[in-house]
C-alpha positions, 0 to 999 in steps of 0.5 A: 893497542886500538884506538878506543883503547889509546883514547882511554889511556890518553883521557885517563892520563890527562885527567891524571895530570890535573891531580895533586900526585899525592891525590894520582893512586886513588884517582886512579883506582877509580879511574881504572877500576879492574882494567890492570892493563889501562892502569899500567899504561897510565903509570908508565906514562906519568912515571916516563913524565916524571922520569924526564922531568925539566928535560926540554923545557927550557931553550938550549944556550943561545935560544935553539936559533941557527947560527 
């Protein structure tokens, strides 16, 4: 991927994020238009977000603190 291409998907992404879910498929259309593989990129990364959900959001037992 070249680096105006990651740019793309990382503005496409970020913008993404600020939108209701229900409101991302038409966001994206829009964003994407044609370009299928910057959509595909955008979808896996929410869908990889999704995915992990509250995953390391919160500090293990004990605060994460060395003993």
């Amino acid at each position: 991927m070249s680096d105006s291409n990651s740019d793309r998907v990382q503005q496409v992404f970020a913008e993404a994020l600020q939108q209701p879910a229900a409101d991302r498929a038409a966001f994206l259309a829009a964003a994407c238009g044609n370009d299928t593989a910057l959509r595909s990129q955008v979808e896996d990364l929410l869908g990889a977000l999704e995915e992990a959900g509250e995953f390391m959001k919160e500090p293990t037992e004990g605060g994460g603190e060395p003993d």
